[in-house]
Structures are given as structure tokens and as C-alpha cells.
N, C-alpha and C positions, 0 to 999 in steps of 0.2 A: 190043890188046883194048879195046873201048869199053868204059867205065867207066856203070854206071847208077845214078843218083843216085832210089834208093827212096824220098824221102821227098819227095821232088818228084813220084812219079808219081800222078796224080790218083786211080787205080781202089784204090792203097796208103791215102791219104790218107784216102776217104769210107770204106774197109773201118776203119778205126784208129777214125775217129770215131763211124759206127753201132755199133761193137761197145762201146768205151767208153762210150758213151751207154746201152745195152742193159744193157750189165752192173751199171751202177749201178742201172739202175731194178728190174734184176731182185732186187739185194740186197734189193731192198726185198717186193717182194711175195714172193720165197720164204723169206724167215725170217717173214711176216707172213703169208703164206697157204698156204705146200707149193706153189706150183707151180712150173716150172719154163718157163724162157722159150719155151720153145717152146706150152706149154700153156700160157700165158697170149697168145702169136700167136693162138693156135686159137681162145681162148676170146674175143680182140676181134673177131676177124670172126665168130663165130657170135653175137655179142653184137649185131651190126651190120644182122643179118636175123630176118625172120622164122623161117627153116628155110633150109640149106645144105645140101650132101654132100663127102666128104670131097675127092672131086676138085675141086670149087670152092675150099674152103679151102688147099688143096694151090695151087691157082693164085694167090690172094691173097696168101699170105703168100709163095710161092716157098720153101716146104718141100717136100723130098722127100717122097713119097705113103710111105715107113716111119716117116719119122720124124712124120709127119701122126698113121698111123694108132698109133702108141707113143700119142704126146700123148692121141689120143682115149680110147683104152681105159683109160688114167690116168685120165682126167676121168669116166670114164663109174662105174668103179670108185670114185670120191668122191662119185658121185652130184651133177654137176655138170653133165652133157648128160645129154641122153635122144636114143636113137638110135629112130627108127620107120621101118617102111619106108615107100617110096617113091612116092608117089601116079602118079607120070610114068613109072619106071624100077623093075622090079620086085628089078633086080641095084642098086640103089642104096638108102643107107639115108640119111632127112634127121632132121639134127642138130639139135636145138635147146638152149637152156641152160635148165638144171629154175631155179626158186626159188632155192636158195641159190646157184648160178654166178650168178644175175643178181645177188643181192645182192654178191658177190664184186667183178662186174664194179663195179659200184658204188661198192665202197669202195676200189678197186684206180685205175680211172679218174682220181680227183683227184690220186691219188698221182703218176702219170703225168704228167699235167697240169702240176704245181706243178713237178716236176723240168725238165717243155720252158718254162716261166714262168722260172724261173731258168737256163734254158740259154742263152734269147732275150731275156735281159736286158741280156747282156754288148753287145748287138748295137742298133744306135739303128734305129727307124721303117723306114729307107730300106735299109738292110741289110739287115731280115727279111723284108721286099717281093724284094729282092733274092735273097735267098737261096732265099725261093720258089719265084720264076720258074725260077732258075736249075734248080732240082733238076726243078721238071715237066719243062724242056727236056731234063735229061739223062737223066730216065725215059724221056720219047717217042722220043727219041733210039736209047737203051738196047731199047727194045723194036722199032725200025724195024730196028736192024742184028741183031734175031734173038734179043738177050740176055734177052730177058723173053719169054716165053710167054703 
């Protein structure tokens, strides 16, 4: 039997580290604002536009279209998006974030910020360059062999 050495395997490696990374930033905005990382996914890319729909967000963030639609009705429930319909698609509703999700985004943002500041600290000039490239390559990568939609 071959033996699989898990912590060598790279797709192991980047899941341990986005999630670790994630979960600390989430401690922060949800005992500091109720959301939940997922709703706070939703709420950076609707932050990011003008107006969205939830199938875009779905595709940005690489959330499942239930777990998309949880988040939103959350958010919409706090009064935090406002959903309108669709000037293009009568079967689509576009998103945007009211006043307070912007100010949300706002205060939420630096926080985010400060923790990849201190994440990319450990890491000198040529590294972060590095590390960069390297991740675009494995997105475009990621996406040619099918894995990104």
C-alpha cells in the first residue's frame, strides 16, 4: 500500500492555510459585528460594485447558490443589502449594500487589512512578489483544468 504523506500535499496545505487565516479574521468581525464569514464573503463583493445578483456573488466568492442565498436573506434581515429588481433580468434581483453594510464594510475592511499586514510581514519584499505570482498561476491554472467556474 503506498503511504500519502497529507501534509506535503499542496491542495491539503492551501485548504489549512485559507481556512486558518479566515477563521481568525472572522473572530474578529463576528463578535464585533454578528456576521458570519460567509456574509461577510457576500458583503466584500457586493461592496466591490455598484449592484450584483446573487448568481455573480455565487461565482466570486465560490459559494454555493444556498449557502449565497442563507447569507443574503441574513444580511437583508439586518438591513444591510437591499435587494431591487432587475433592470436586465426580470427573474433576477440586484443587490446592493444600504448605508449601514457600507459603513460596516468600512470598519470591517481595516480590520482585514491589518491582520494580511501582519500575515505578510513574516515574509520579506521578494517573497510577497512571489507568493503573488505564484497564487495567480495556481488560480488560472485552477480555473483552465475546470476547478473554478
Amino acid at each position: 500500500m503506498n503511504k500519502f504523506n497529507l501534509e506535503e500535499f499542496l491542495p491539503y496545505k492551501l485548504s489549512i492555510l485559507s481556512q486558518t487565516i479566515s477563521r481568525l479574521i472572522a473572530q474578529e468581525y463576528e463578535s464585533r459585528f454578528g456576521l458570519s464569514m460567509n456574509q461577510w464573503r457576500c458583503m466584500v463583493v457586493i461592496n466591490n460594485t455598484t449592484s450584483i445578483t446573487a448568481k455573480e456573488i455565487s461565482k466570486n466568492t465560490l459559494l454555493d447558490k444556498m449557502t449565497v442565498s442563507r447569507s443574503l436573506r441574513a444580511l437583508e434581515q439586518r438591513e444591510l443589502i437591499k435587494l431591487s429588481a432587475s433592470q436586465i433580468d426580470a427573474r433576477q434581483r440586484d443587490i446592493t449594500l444600504t448605508i449601514t453594510g457600507q459603513d460596516i464594510c468600512n470598519d470591517v475592511l481595516p480590520i482585514a487589512q491589518d491582520y494580511e499586514k501582519a500575515l505578510l510581514g513574516s515574509l520579506t519584499e521578494s517573497e510577497i512578489q512571489a507568493l503573488d505570482s505564484i497564487a495567480k498561476k495556481l488560480i488560472f491554472t485552477a480555473g483552465n483544468l475546470g476547478l473554478i467556474k
